[in-house]
PAKOLTI-163744 format. One record per residue (C-alpha): x, y, z; residue in three letters; residue number from 1; chain. Coordinates in Angstrom, 3 decimals, decimal comma. Each point is the difference from the previous one (the first is absolute). Layout:
N
X/Y/Z/ALA/NUM/A .
...
// end
This chain:
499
0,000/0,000/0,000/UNK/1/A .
1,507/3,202/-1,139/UNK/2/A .
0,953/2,770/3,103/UNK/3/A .
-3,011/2,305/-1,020/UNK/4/A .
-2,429/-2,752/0,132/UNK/5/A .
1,745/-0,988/3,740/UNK/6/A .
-0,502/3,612/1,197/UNK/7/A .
-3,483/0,119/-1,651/UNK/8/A .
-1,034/-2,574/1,765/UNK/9/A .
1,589/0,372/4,030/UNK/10/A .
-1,402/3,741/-0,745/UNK/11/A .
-3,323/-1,169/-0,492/UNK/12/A .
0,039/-2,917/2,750/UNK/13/A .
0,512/2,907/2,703/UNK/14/A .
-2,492/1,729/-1,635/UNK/15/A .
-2,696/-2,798/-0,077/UNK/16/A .
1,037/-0,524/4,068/UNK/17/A .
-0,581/4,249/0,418/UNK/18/A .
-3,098/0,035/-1,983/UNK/19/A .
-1,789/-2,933/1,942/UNK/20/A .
0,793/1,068/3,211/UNK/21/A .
-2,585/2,865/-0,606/UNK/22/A .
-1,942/-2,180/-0,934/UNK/23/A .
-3,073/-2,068/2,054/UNK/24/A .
1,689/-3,423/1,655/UNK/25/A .
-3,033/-1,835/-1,501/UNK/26/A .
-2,296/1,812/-2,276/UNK/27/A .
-3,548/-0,954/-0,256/UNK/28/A .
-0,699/-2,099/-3,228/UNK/29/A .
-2,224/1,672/-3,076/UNK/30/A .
-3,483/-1,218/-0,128/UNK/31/A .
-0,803/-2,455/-2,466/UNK/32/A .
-2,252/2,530/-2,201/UNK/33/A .
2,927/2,617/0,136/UNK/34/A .
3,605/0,111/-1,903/UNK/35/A .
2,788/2,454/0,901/UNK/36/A .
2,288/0,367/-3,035/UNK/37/A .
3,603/1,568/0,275/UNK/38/A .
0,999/2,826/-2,704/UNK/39/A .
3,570/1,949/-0,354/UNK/40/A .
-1,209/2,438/-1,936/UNK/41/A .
-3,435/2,157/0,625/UNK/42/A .
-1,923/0,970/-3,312/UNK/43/A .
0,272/4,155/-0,897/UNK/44/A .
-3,580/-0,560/-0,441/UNK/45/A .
-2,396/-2,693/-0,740/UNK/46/A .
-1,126/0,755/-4,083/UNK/47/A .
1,281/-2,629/-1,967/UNK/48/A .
-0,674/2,128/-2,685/UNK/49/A .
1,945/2,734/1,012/UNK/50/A .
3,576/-0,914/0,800/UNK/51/A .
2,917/-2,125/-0,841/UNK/52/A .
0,259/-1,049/3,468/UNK/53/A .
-0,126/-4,213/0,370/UNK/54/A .
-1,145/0,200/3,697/UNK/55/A .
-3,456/1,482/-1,015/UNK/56/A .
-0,848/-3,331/-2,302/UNK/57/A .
1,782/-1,872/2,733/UNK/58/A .
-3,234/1,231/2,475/UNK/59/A .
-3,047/0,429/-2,522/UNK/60/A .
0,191/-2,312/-2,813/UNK/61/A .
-2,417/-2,336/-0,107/UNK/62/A .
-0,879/0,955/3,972/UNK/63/A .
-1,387/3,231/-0,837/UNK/64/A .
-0,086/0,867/-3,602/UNK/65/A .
-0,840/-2,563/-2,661/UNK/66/A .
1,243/0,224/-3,608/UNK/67/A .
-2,075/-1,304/-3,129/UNK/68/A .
2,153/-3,160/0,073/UNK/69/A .
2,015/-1,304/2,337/UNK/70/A .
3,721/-1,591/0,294/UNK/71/A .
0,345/-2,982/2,478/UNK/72/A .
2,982/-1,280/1,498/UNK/73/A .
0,509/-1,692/-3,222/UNK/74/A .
0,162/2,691/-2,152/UNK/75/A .
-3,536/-1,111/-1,417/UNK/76/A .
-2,541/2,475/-1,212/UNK/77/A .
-3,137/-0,979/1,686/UNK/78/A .
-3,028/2,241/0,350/UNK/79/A .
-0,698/2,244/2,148/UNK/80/A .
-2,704/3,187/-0,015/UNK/81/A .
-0,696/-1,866/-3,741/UNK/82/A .
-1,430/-3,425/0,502/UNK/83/A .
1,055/-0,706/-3,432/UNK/84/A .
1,409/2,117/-3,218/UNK/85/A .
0,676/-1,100/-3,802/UNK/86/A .
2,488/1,385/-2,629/UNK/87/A .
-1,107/0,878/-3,378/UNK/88/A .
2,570/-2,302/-3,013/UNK/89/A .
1,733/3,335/-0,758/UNK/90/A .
1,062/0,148/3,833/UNK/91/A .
-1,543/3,714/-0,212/UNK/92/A .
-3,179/-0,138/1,945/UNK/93/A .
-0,540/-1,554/3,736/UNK/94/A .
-3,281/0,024/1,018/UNK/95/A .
-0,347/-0,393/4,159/UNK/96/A .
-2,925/-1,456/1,665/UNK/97/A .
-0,398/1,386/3,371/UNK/98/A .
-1,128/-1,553/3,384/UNK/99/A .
-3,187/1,155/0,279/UNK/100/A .
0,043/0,436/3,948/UNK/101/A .
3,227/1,889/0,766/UNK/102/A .
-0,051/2,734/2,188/UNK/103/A .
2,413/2,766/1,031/UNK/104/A .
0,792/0,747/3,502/UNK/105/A .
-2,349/2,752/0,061/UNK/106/A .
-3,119/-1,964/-0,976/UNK/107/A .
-0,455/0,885/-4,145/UNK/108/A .
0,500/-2,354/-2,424/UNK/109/A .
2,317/-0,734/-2,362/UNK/110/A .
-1,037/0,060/-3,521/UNK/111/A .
2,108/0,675/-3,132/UNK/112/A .
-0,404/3,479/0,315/UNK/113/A .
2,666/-0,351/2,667/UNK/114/A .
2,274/-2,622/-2,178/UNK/115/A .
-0,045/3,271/-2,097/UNK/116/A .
0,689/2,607/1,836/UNK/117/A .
3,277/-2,312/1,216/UNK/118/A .
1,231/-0,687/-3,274/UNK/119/A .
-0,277/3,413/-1,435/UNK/120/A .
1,277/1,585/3,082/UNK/121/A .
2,834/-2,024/-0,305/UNK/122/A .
0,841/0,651/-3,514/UNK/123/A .
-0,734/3,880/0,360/UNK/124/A .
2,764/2,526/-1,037/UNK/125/A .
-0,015/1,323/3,531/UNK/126/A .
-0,125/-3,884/1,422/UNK/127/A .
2,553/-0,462/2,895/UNK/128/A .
-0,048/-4,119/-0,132/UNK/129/A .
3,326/-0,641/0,108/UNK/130/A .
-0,934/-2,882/-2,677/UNK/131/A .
-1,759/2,255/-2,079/UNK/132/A .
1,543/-2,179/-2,866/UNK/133/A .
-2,039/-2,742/1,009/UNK/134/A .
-2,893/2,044/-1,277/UNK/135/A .
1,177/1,732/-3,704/UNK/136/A .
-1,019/-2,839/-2,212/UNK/137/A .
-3,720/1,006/0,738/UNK/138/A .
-1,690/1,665/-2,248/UNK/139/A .
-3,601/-0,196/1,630/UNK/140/A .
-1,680/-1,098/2,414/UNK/141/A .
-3,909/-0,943/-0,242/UNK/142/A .
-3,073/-0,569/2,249/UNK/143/A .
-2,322/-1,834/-1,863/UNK/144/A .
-2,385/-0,959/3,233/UNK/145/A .
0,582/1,185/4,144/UNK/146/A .
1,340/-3,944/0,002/UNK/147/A .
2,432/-0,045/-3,260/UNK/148/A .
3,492/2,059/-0,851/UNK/149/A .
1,327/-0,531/-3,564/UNK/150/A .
3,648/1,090/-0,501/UNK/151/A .
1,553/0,933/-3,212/UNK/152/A .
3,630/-0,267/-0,613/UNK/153/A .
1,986/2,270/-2,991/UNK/154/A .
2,287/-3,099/-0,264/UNK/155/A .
0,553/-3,407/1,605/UNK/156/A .
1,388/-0,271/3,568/UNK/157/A .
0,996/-3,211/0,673/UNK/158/A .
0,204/0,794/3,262/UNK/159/A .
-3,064/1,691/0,550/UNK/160/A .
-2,234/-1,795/2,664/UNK/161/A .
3,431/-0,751/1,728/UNK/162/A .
0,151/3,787/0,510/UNK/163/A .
-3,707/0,462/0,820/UNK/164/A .
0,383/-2,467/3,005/UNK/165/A .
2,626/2,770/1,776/UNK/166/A .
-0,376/2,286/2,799/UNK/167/A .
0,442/2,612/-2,084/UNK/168/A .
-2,975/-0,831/-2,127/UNK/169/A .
-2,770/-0,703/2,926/UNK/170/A .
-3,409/1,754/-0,519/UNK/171/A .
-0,616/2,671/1,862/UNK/172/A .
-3,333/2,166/0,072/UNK/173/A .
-0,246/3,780/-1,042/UNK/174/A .
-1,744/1,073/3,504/UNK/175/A .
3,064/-1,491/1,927/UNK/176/A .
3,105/0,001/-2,145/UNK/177/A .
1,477/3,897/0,962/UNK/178/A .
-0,117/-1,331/3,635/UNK/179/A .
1,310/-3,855/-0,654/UNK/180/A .
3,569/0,940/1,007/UNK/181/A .
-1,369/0,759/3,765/UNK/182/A .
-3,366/-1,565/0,267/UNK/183/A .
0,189/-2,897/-2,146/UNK/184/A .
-3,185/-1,216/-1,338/UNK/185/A .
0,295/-3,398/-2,168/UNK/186/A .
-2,638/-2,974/-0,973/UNK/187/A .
2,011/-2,525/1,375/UNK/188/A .
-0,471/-2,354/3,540/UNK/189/A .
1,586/2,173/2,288/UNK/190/A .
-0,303/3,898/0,802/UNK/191/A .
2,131/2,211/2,138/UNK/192/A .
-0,569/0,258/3,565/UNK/193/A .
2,661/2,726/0,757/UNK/194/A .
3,592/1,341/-1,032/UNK/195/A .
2,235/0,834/2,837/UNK/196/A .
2,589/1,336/-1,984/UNK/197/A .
3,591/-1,206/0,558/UNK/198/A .
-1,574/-3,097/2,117/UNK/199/A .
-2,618/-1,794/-1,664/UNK/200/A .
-2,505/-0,353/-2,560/UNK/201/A .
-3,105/-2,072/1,397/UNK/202/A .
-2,817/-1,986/-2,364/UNK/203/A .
-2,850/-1,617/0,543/UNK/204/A .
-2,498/-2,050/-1,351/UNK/205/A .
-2,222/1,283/-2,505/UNK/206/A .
-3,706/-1,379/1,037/UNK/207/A .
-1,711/0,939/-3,442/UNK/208/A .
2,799/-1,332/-2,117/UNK/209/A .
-1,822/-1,762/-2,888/UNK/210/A .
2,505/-3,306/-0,012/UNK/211/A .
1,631/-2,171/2,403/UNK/212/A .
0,475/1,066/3,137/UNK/213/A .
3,689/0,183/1,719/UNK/214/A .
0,199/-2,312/2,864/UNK/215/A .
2,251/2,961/1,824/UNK/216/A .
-2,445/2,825/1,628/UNK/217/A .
3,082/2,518/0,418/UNK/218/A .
3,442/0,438/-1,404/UNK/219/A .
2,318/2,313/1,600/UNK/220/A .
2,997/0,700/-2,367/UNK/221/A .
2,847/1,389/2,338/UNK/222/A .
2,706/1,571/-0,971/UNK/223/A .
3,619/-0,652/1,526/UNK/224/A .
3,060/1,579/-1,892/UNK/225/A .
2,496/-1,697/2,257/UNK/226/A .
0,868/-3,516/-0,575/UNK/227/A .
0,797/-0,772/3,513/UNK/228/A .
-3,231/1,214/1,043/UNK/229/A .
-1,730/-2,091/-3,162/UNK/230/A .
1,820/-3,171/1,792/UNK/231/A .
-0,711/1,035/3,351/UNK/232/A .
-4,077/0,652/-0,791/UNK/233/A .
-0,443/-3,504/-1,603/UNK/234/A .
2,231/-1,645/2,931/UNK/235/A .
-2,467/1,505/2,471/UNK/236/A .
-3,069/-0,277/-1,539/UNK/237/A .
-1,133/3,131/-0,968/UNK/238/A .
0,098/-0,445/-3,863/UNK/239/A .
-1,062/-2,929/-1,688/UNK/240/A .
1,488/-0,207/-3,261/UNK/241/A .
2,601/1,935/-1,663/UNK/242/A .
-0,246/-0,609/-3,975/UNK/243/A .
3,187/1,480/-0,770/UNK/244/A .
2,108/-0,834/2,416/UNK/245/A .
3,554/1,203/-0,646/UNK/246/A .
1,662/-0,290/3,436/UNK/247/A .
1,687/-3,865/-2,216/UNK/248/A .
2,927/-0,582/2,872/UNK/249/A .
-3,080/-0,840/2,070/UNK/250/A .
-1,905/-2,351/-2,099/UNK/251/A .
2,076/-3,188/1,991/UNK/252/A .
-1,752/1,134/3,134/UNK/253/A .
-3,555/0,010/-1,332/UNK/254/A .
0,167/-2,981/-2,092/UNK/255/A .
1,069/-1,909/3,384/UNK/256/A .
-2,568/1,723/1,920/UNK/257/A .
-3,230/-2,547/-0,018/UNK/258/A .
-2,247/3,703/0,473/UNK/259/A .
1,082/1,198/-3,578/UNK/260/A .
-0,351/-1,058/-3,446/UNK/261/A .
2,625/0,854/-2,664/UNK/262/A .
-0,968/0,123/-3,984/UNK/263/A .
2,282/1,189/-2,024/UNK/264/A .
-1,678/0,698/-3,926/UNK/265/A .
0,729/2,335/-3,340/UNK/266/A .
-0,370/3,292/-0,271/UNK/267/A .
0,693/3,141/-2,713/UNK/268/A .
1,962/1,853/2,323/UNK/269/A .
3,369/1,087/-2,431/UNK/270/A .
2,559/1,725/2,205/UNK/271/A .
1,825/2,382/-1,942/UNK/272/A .
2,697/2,484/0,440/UNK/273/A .
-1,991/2,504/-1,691/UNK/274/A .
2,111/2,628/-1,970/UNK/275/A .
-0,914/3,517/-1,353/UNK/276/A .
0,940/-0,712/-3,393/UNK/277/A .
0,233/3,762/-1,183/UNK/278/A .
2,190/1,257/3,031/UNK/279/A .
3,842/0,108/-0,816/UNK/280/A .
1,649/-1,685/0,159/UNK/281/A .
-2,713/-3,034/0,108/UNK/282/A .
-0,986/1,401/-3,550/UNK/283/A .
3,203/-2,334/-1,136/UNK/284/A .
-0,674/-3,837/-0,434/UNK/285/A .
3,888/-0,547/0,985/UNK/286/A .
-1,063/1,186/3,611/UNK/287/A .
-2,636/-1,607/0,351/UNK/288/A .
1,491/-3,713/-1,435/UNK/289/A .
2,465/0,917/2,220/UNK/290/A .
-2,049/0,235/2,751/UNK/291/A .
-1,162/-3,680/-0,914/UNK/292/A .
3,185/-0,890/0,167/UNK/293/A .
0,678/0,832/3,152/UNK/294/A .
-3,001/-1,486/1,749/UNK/295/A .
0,289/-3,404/1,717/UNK/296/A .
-3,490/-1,068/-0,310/UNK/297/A .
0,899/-3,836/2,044/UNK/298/A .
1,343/2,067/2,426/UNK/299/A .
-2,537/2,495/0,290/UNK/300/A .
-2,346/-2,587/0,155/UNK/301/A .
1,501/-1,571/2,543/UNK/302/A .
0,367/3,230/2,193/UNK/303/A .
-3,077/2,060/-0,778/UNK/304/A .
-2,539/-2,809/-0,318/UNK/305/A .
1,597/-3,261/1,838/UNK/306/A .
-0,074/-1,989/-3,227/UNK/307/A .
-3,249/-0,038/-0,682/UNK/308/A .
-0,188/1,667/-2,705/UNK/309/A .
0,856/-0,574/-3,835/UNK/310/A .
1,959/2,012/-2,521/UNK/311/A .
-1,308/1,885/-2,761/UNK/312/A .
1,375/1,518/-2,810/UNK/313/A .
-2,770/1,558/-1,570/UNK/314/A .
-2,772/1,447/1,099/UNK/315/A .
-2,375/-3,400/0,080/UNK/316/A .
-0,967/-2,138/2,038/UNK/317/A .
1,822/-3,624/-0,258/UNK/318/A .
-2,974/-1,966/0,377/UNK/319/A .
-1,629/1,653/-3,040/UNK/320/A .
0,026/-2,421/-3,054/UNK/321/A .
1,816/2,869/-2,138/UNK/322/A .
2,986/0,390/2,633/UNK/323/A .
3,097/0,465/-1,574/UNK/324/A .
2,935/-0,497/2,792/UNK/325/A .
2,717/2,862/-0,732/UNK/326/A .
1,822/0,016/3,246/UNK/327/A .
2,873/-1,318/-1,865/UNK/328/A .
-0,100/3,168/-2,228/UNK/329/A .
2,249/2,236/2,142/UNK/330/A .
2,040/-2,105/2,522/UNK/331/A .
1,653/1,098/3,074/UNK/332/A .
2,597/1,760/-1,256/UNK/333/A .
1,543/3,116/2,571/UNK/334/A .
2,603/0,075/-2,350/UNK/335/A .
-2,105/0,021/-3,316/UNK/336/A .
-2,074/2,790/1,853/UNK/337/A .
2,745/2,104/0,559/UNK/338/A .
1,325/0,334/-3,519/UNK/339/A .
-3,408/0,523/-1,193/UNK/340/A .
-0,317/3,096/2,098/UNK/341/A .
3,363/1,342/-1,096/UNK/342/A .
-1,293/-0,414/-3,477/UNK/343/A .
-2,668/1,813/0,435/UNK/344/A .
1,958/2,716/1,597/UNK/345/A .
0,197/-1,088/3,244/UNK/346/A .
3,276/-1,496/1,150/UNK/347/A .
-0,047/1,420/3,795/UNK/348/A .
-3,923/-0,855/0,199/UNK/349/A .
-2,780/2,369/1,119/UNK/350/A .
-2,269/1,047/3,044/UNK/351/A .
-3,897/-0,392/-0,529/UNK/352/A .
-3,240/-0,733/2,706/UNK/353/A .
-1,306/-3,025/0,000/UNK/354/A .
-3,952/0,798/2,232/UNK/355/A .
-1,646/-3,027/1,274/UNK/356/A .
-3,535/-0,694/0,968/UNK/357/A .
-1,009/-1,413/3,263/UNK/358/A .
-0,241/-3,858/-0,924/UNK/359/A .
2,306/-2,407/1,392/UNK/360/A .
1,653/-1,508/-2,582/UNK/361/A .
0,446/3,531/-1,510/UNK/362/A .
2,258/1,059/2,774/UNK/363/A .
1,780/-2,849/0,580/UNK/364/A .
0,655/0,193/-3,886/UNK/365/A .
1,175/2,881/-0,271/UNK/366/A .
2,380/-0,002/2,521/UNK/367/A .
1,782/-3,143/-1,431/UNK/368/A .
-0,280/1,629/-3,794/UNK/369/A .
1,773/3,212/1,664/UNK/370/A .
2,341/-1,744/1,159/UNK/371/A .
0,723/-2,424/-3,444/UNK/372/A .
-0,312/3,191/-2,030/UNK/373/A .
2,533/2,183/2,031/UNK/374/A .
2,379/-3,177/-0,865/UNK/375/A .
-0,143/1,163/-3,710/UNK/376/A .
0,302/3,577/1,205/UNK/377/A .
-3,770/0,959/-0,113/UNK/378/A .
-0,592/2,123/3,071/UNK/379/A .
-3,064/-0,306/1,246/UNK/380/A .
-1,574/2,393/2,869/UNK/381/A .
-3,041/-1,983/1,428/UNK/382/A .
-3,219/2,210/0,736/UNK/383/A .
-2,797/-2,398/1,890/UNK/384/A .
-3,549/1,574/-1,115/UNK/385/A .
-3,541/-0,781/0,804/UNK/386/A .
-2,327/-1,641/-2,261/UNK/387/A .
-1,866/3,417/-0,738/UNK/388/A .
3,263/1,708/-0,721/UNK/389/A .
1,058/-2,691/-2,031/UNK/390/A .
-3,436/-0,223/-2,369/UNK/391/A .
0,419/3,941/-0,398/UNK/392/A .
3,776/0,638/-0,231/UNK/393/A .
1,118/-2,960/-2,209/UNK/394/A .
-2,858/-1,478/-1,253/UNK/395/A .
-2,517/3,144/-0,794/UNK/396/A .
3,253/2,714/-0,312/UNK/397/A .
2,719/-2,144/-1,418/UNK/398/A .
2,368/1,991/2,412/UNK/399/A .
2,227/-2,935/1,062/UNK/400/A .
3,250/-1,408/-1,250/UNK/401/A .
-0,064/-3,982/1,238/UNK/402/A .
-2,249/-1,213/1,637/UNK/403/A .
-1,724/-4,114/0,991/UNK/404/A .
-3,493/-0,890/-0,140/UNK/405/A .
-1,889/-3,029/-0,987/UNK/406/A .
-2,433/0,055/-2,864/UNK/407/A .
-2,930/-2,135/1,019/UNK/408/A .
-2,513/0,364/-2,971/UNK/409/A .
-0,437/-3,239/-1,910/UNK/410/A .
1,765/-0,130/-3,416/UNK/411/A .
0,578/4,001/0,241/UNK/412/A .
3,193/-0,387/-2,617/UNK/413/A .
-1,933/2,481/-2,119/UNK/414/A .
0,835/2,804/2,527/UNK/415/A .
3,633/0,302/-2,217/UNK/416/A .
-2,270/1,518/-2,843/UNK/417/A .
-1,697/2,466/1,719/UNK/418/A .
0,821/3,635/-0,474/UNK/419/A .
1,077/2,173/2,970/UNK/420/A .
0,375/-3,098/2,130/UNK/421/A .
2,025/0,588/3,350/UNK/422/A .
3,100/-2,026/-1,668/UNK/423/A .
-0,149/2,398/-3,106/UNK/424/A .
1,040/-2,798/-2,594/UNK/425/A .
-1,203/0,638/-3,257/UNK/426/A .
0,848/-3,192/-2,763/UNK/427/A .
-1,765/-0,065/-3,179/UNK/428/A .
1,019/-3,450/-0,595/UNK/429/A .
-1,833/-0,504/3,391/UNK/430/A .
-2,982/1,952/-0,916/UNK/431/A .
-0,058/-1,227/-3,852/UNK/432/A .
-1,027/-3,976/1,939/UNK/433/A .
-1,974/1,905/2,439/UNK/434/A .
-1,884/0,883/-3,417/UNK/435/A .
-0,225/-3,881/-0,846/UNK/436/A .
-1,349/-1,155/3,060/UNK/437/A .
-3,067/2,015/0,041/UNK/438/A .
-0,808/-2,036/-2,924/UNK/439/A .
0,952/-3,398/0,622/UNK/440/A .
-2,049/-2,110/1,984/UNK/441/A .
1,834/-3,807/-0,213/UNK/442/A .
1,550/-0,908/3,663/UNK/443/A .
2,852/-1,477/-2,137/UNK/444/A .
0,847/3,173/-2,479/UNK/445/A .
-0,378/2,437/3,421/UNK/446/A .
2,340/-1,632/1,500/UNK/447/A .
2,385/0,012/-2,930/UNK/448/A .
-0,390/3,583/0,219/UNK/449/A .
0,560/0,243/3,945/UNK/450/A .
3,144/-1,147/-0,040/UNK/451/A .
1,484/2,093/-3,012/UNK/452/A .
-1,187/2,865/2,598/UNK/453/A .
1,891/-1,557/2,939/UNK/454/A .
2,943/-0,212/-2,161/UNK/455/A .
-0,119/3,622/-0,892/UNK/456/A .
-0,598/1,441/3,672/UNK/457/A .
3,070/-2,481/0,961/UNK/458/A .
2,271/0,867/-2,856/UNK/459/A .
-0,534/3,741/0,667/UNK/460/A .
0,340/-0,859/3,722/UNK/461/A .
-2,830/2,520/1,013/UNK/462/A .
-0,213/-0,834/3,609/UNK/463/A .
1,988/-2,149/2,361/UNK/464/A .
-1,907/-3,626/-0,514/UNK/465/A .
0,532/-1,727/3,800/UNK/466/A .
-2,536/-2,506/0,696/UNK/467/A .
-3,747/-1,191/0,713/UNK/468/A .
-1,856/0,500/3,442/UNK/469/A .
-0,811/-2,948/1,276/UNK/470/A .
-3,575/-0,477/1,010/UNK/471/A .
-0,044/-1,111/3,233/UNK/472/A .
-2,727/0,038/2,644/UNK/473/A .
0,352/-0,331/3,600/UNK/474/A .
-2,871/-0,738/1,864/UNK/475/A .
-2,032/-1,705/3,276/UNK/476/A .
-0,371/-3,828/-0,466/UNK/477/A .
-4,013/0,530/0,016/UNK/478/A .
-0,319/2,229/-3,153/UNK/479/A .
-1,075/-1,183/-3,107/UNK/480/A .
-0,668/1,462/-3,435/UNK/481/A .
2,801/2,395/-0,476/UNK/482/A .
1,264/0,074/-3,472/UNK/483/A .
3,758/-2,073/-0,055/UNK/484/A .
0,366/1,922/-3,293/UNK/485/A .
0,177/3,510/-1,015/UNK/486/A .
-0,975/0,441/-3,830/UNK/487/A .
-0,938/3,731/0,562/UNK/488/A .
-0,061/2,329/3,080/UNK/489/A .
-2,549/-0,834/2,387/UNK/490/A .
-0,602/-1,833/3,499/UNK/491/A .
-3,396/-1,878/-0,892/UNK/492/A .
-1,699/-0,879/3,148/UNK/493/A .
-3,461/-1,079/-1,592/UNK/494/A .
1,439/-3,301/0,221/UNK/495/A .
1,306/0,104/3,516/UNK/496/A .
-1,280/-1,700/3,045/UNK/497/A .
0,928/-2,129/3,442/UNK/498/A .
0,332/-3,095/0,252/UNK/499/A .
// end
């Protein structure tokens, strides 16, 4: 075990020992109609439709908001507010048949009025979906009956319903959706109880929901930025599952601990040293290969994440059938990296930031990428933000040199051909098969496609490719129902009950 990962780990023992000695010697246990789950990071709001921000799906989808379709945790489209939907030969028209007893929060029902008022809202100039390509292939959208929403494409989207079964692309009504981000008003099982901001967000069971009903009365997602106080919680009873548990040098303890369950699944979470492409002196591709060069992703791995996670080179996930593995492309190489810089102009190196967001494997990242970096003579000053300063300064302003975040959206590779993008890459060979795939609908041609992209991003070495978050969930021996894999951002507790 490398030195770092020794000091990570005797720091955060003492830390675990400090945190639960403030907390209760035996807490008392949840009841069997309530679930406490543990979150690192709290939501900026709770609008699906209205931010970037992975902890908002990670609260409401599915629980509180419900899209047309639906992804389940394996990757399937299922339905969802449409009981059932059909695509025209051309692959131009979808026509959605609604459940005909779904409700809102408020009491008014849905209808396709509703589906659109979504879907053009979405696509509006003025739209601040932060997949607001999700929406451009429509041309219209239709209400042929209260009951029936017929959508017309400009082109094929192969990908179309996949998209429509997002949290960015839930229905949300005209009378509520100014006040969503605050007072969240969905058509889905659960509503919101109360927000204590920077504690917890608390849901309960919606009585008039029109399907299924949740087994769980209440859900109280809590939110604990410290991982020794994440460890502590679940040792002492006071949360019941963490779904992203990232505190790995403990995972030994739990699995040997009868009063826990383990399960470790996939997930789309890319890590990614992610670089501001038009900043000098990143505008060069000899710095930034030469940053690849100079990371040690096995030992990153090993330090950062405890060896549970894998490499990537691209930005895709490896359990995707169109997974191309490129970590060979730019091998360790200090060396390598060092006459690349001087190449480029740089023989003495260079100074830049490198801000990091709150999560756990972000800090612990960076520290060790610092520190490989500064081997190659890249200089890095470390500035530790929180996750609204991070959405508005490097996401939202672009104002950031370096910085490492991961990408959770499922099979988001397209993000490389958007304009004004916070990595500011612009390829037209990227863009020109960003062109084909909006027309190609065979699995087998897409993914031909895919992986010319993967090679591009990794050939022009956008970002720093480091690895895949494992998904791995934490939780009291009784619980049942949470999802062991993570296709898209969410913590679906529909499903969830005691045993």
């Amino acid at each position: 075990m490398p030195v770092t990962t020794w000091r990570i780990a005797g720091a955060l023992a003492g830390a675990v020992t400090a945190a639960l000695a403030l907390l209760p010697v035996a807490a008392t246990a949840q009841p069997r109609n309530e679930l406490v789950v543990g979150m690192q990071l709290e939501p900026p709001h709770l609008d699906p439709t209205g931010s970037a921000a992975a902890a908002i799906d990670e609260i409401v989808y599915a629980n509180l908001f419900e899209p047309l379709v639906r992804v389940d945790q394996s990757g399937a489209v299922v339905p969802g507010l449409a009981e059932r939907w059909s695509v025209s030969p051309d692959g131009l028209t979808y026509r959605f048949e609604l459940r005909r007893g779904a409700k809102f929060h408020d009491g008014t029902a849905l209808d396709s009025g509703d589906v659109k008022f979504t879907l053009d809202r979405a696509r509006a100039a003025d739209s601040t979906n932060a997949q607001k390509a999700y929406f451009t292939p429509i041309a219209n959208v239709e209400t042929p009956d209260p009951h029936t929403a017929v959508v017309t494409l400009s082109r094929p989207d192969g990908l179309f319903l996949f998209h429509m079964g997002m949290g960015d692309s839930v229905i949300v009504a005209p009378e509520s959706a100014a006040t969503n981000k605050q007072k969240p008003v969905g058509t889905g099982p659960f509503k919101l109880d109360r927000w204590a901001a920077g504690d917890r967000v608390v849901l309960v069971r919606n009585p008039d929901y029109d399907g299924p009903k949740p087994a769980l009365e209440r859900v109280t997602f809590r939110f604990i930025n410290d991982p020794a106080v994440q460890v502590a919680s679940l040792l002492s009873g006071d949360v019941d599952t963490i779904p992203q548990f990232g505190v790995y040098e403990q995972l030994g303890q739990f699995r040997s601990d009868p009063r826990f369950t383990v399960m470790e699944g996939t997930g789309e979470g890319e890590a990614i040293l992610a670089t501001n492409n038009a900043r000098k002196p990143f505008d060069d591709v000899r710095v930034r290969r030469a940053m690849a060069h100079a990371i040690d992703r096995k030992t990153l791995i090993e330090g950062a994440m405890f060896g549970t996670a894998k490499p990537i080179g691209t930005h895709f996930a490896p359990h995707h059938p169109a997974y191309v593995d490129l970590t060979g492309l730019y091998p360790y190489d200090v060396a390598k990296a060092k006459a690349l810089l001087a190449e480029a102009g740089h023989p003495n190196g260079f100074e830049a930031t490198l801000r990091l967001p709150p999560p756990i494997y972000a800090r612990r990242s960076g520290e060790l990428v610092a520190a490989m970096l500064a081997e190659a003579g890249i200089r890095l000053k470390i500035e530790n933000v929180e996750w609204a300063q991070w959405l508005e300064k490097v996401y939202r302003g672009k104002d950031y040199d370096l910085t490492i975040v991961a990408h959770t959206e499922p099979l988001d590779i397209g993000i490389y051909g958007r304009d004004n993008y916070y990595f500011n890459y612009d390829s037209p060979r990227f863009k020109a098969i960003d062109q084909q795939l909006e027309t190609v609908q065979e699995e087998g041609k897409r993914n031909e496609l895919y992986a010319q992209q993967e090679r591009i991003i990794a050939e022009d070495a956008v970002n720093g490719f480091l690895f895949v978050i494992p998904q791995i969930t934490v939780q009291k021996a009784g619980v049942q129902g949470m999802w062991k894999n993570r296709p898209l951002q969410s913590t679906d507790v529909t499903g969830v009950s005691w045993k």
